[in-house]
C-alpha positions as CSV (number, residue, x, y, z in Angstrom):
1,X,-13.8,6.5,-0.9
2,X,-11.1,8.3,-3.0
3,X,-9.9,6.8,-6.1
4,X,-6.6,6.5,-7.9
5,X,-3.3,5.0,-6.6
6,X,-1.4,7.9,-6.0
7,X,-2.2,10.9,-3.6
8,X,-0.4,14.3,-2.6
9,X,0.8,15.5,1.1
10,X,0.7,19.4,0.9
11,X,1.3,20.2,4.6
12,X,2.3,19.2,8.0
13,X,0.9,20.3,11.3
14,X,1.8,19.7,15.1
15,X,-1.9,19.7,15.6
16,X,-5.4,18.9,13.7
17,X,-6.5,22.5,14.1
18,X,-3.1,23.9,12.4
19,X,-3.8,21.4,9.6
20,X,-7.7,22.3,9.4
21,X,-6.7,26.0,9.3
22,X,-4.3,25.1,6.6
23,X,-6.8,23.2,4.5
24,X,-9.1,25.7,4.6
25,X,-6.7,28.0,3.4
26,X,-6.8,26.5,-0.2
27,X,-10.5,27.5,-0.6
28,X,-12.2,25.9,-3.4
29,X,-9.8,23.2,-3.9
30,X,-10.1,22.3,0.2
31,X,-13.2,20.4,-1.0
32,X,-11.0,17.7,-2.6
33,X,-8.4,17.9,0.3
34,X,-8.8,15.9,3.7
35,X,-6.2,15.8,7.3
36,X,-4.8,12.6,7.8
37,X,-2.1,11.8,10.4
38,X,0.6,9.9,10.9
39,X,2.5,8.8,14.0
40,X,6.2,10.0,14.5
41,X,8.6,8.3,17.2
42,X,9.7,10.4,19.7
43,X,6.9,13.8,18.7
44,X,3.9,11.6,18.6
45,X,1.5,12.4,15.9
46,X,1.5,14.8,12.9
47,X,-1.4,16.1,11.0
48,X,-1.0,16.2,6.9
49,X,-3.2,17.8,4.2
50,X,-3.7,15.4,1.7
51,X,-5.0,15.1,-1.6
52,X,-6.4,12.1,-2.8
53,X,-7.8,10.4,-6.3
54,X,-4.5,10.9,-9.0
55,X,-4.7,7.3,-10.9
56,X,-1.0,7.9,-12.5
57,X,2.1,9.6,-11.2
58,X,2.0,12.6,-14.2
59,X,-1.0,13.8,-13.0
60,X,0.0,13.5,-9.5
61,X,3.5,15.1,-10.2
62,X,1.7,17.8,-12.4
63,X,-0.5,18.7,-9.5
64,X,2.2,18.8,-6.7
65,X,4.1,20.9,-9.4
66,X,0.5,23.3,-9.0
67,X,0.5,23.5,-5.2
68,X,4.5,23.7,-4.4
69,X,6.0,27.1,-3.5
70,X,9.3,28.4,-2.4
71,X,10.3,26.7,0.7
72,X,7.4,24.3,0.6
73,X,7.8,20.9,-0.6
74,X,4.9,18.5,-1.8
75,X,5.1,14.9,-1.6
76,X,4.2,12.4,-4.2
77,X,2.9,9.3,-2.8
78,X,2.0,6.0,-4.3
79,X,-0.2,2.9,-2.7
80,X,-2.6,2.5,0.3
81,X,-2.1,1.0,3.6
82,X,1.6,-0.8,3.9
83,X,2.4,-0.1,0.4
84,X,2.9,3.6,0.1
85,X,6.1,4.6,-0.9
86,X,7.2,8.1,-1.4
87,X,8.0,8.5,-5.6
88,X,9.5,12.0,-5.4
89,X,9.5,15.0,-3.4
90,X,8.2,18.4,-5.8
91,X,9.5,22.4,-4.6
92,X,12.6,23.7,-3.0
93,X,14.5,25.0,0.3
94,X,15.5,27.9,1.1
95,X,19.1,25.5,1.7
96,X,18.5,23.6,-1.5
97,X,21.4,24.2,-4.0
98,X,23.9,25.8,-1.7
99,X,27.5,25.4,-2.4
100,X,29.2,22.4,-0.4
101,X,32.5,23.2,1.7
102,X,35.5,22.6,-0.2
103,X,37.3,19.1,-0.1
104,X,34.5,16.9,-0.8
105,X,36.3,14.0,-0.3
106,X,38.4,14.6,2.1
107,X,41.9,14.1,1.9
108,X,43.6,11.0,4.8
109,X,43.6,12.4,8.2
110,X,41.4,15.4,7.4
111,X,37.6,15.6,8.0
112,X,35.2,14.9,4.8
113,X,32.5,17.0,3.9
114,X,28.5,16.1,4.8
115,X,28.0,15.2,1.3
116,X,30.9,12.8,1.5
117,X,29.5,11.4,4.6
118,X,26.0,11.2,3.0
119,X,26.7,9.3,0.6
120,X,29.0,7.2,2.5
121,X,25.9,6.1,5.1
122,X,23.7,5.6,2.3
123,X,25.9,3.0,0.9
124,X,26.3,1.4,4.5
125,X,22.9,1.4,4.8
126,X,21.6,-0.4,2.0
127,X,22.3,1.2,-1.2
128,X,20.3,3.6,-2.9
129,X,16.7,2.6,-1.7
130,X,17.2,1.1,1.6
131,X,16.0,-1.7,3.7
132,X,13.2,0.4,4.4
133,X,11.6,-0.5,0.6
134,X,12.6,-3.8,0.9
135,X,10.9,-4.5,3.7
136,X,7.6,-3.0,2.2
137,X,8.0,-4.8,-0.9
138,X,8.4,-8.4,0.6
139,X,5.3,-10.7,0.5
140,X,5.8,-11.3,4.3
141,X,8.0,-9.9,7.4
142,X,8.1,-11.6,11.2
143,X,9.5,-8.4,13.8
144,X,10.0,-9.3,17.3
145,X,11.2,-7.1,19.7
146,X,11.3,-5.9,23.7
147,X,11.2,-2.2,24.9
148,X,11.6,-1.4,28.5
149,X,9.7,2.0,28.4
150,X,9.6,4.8,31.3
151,X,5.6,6.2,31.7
152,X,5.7,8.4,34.7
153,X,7.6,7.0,37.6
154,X,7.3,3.1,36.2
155,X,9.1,1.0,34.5
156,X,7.6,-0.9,31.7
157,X,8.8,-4.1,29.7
158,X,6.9,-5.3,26.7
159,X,6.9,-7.9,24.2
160,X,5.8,-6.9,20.6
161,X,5.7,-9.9,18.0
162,X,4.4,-8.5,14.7
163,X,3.5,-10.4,11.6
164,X,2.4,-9.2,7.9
165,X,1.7,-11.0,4.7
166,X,0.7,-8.9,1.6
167,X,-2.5,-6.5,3.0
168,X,-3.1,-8.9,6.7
169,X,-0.9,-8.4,9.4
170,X,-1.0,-9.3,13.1
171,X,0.4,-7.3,16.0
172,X,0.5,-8.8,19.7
173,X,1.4,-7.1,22.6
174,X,2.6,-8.6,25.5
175,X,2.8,-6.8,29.0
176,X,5.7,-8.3,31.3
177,X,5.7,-5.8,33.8
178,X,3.9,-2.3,34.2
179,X,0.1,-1.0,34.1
180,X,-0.2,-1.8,30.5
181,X,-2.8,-4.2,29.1
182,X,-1.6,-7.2,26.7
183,X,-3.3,-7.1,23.7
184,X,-4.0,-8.8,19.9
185,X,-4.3,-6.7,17.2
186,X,-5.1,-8.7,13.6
187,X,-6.5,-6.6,10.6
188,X,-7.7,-9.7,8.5
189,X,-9.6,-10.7,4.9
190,X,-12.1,-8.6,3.7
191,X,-11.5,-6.0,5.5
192,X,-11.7,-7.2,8.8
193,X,-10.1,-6.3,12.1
194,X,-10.3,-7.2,16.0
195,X,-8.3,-6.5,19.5
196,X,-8.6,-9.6,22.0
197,X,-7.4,-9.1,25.5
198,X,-8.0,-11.4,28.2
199,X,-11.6,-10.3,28.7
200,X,-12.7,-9.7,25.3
201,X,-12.5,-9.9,21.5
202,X,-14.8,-7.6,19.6
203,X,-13.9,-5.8,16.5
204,X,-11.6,-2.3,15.7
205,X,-12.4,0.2,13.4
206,X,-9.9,-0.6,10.2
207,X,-8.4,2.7,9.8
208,X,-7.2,2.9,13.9
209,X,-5.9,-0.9,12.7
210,X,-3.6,0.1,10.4
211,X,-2.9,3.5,12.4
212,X,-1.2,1.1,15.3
213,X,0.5,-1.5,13.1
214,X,2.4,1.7,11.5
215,X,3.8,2.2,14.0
216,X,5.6,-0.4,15.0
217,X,6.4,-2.1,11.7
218,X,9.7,-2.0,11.5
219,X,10.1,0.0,7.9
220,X,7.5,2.7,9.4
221,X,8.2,2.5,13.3
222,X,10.6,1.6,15.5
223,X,13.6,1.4,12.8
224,X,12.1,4.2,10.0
225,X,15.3,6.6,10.7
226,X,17.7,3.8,10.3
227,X,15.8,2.2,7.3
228,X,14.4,4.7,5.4
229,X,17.9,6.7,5.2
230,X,19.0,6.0,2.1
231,X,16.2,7.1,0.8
232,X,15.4,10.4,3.3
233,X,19.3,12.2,2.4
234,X,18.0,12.4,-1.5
235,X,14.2,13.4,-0.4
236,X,14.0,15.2,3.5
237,X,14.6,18.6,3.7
238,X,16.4,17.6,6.9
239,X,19.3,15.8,5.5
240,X,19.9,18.8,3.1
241,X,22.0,21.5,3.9
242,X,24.6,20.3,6.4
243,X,28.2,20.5,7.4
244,X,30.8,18.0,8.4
245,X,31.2,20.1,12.2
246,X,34.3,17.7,13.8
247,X,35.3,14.6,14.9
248,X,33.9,13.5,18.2
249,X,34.3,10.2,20.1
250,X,31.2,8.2,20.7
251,X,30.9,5.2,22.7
252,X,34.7,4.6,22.6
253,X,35.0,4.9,18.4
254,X,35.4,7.8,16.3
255,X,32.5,9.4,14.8
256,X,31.7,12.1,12.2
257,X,29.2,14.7,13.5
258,X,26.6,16.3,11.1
259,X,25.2,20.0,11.7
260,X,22.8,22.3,9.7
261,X,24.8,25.2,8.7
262,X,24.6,28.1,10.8
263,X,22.7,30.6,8.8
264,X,19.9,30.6,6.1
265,X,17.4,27.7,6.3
266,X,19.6,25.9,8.5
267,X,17.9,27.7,11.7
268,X,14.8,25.9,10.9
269,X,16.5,22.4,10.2
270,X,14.1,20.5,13.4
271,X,17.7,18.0,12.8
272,X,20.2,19.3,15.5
273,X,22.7,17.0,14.9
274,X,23.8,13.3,13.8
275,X,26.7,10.9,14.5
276,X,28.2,8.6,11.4
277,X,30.7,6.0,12.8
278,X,33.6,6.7,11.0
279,X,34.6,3.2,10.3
280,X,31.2,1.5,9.8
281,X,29.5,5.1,8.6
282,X,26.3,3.4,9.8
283,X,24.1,5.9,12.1
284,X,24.9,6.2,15.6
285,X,22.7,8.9,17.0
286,X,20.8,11.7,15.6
287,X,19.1,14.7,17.8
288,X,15.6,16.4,16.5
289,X,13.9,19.4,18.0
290,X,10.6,18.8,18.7
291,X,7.8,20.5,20.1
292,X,8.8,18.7,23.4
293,X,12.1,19.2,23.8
294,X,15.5,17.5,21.9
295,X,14.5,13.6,21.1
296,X,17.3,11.7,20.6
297,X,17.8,8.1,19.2
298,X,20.6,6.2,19.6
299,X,21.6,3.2,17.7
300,X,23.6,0.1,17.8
301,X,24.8,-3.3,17.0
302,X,23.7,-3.3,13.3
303,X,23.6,-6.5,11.8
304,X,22.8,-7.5,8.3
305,X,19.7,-9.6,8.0
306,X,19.9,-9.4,4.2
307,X,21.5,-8.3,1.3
308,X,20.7,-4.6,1.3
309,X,18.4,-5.0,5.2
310,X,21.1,-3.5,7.3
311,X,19.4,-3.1,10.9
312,X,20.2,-2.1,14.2
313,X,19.5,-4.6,17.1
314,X,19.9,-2.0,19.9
315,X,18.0,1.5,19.8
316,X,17.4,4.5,22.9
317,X,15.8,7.3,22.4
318,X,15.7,10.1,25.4
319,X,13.9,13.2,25.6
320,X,15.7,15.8,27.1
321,X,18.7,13.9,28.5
322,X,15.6,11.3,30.0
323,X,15.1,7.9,28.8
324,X,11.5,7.3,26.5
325,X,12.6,3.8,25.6
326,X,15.2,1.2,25.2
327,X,14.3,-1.8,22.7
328,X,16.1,-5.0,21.5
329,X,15.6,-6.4,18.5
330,X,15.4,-10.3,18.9
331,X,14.0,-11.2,15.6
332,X,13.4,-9.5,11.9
333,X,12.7,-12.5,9.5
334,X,12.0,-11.2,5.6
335,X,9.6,-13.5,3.5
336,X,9.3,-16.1,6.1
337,X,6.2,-18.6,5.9
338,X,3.5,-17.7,7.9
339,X,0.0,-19.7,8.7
340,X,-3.3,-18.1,7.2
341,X,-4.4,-18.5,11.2
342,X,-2.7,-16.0,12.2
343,X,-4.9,-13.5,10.7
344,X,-8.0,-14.9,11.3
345,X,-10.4,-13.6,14.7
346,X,-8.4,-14.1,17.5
347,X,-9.1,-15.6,20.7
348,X,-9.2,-13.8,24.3
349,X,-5.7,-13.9,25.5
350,X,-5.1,-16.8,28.0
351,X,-2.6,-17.2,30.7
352,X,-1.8,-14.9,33.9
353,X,-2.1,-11.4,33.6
354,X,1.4,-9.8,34.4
């Protein structure tokens, strides 16, 4: 095991063997370093070089100060499992410090600059962190949701209920219709974690555990873009470097579309282009270029669960023009009370198999 609370991501890779190639590339201090990946909606996973073992964020920030180039940026990270939390983001763009278009503000009737917009969203969206650290900091969170999900030619519809209270959370699956099995996933005390299906319970390696309940807890899953924004427009390279391009009607209202600017880094922004309701300047849509095509997500009917947890109850995201998924939100609970039983063993899954 690695010590120390706080730990570096120096790279990211499509692909193990791009971030294997990478590590190696540091030579001698490789031997500290390790891949680790992390599931992204919409690309799938991506492969990170990380170093691990800083006990306090100066030696960490010293460190990523070390290893950060031009037009590489190092991320500072504290906690393990649920409770990581970027601190700070250490190098710069190629787009970092350019000059913003004139008119910041934007006088009535005209069309406000990206930074304008920014920092109109962030507000909308929770403030300066974000639901996205709420969420992580609260002692326990209850996310229900169902996705109707295209895998082929089929149709799937599924259930998810997931439940988390400080380091034990519970994720079951439930398969109304498609080729899918239903499933229990519950990392427990001590360490602990098992899958039940309707045949079987046995136990899951800890680390594939925590792998799938990222992914869909709501601050690192299904709602990441919308939650973590706040926080991403002062830390992602993405969100720097953009331009207010027009005003374009979405859905019926007016919206504010966002574009990287058409020369220097902007050519390798992987953001093609996001939507800001001009009224609500909540997040509407936003396109990424991806390895497998445009992804983009669409979302809708935000609704405030708490003071500073703006979330949106409706999301789609399509891959080239073609639906991936559709999902309704039908319950987000914050610091709810939940029974210790839910993270004990589970039992094999009874009832009909759909």
């Amino acid at each position: 095991m690695f010590a120390g609370n706080f730990f570096l991501e120096l790279s990211d890779h499509p692909t193990k063997d791009a971030a294997e190639a990478a590590l190696l590339a540091y030579g001698p201090d490789g031997e500290h370093m390790r891949v680790s990946r992390r599931f992204v909606r919409g690309e799938g996973w991506r492969y990170l070089v990380r170093l691990d073992g800083f006990e306090d964020r100066d030696s960490a920030m010293a460190a990523a100060s070390s290893f950060s180039v031009d037009g590489v940026l190092v991320s500072v990270v504290e906690g393990l499992g649920y409770k990581r939390e970027l601190i700070a983001t250490v190098g710069t763009t190629a787009n970092e410090g350019a000059a913003e278009p004139a008119n910041p503000g934007g006088d009535e009737g005209s069309i406000p600059s990206a930074k304008a917009v920014l920092k109109m969203a962030a507000k909308a969206h929770g403030g300066r962190s974000g639901g996205g650290k709420l969420l992580k900091a609260a002692p326990s969170v209850q996310f229900s949701f169902a996705s109707r999900t295209v895998v082929g030619d089929k149709e799937w519809s599924i259930l998810h209920h997931f439940y988390r209270s400080g380091e034990l959370s519970r994720l079951e699956v439930d398969m109304i219709k498609g080729d899918g099995i239903s499933s229990t996933v519950v990392m427990g005390p001590g360490g602990k974690s098992w899958v039940a299906t309707h045949e079987l319970v046995r136990e899951r390696d800890t680390i594939q555990a925590e792998e799938m309940m990222a992914r869909f807890a709501p601050e690192s899953g299904l709602l990441s873009i919308p939650l973590g924004f706040a926080g991403d427009i002062k830390e992602a390279s993405e969100w720097r470097g953009l331009v207010t391009s027009g005003r374009v009607n979405h859905q019926g209202r007016p919206h504010l579309r966002l574009v990287p600017k058409a020369d220097g880094g902007g050519k390798l922004n992987a953001l093609e282009a996001a939507l800001f309701d001009e009224g609500t300047h909540l997040l509407a849509q936003v396109t990424w270029v991806t390895r497998g095509g445009r992804v983009t997500f669409q979302y809708g009917e935000y609704q405030s669960v708490t003071e500073g947890l703006i979330v949106p109850h409706r999301v789609r995201v399509e891959r080239n023009g073609r639906l991936v998924e559709e999902v309704e939100v039908t319950s987000l609970q914050v610091t709810p009370q939940l029974s210790p039983k839910l993270f004990e063993e589970p039992a094999v899954i009874r009832g009909k198999k759909h």
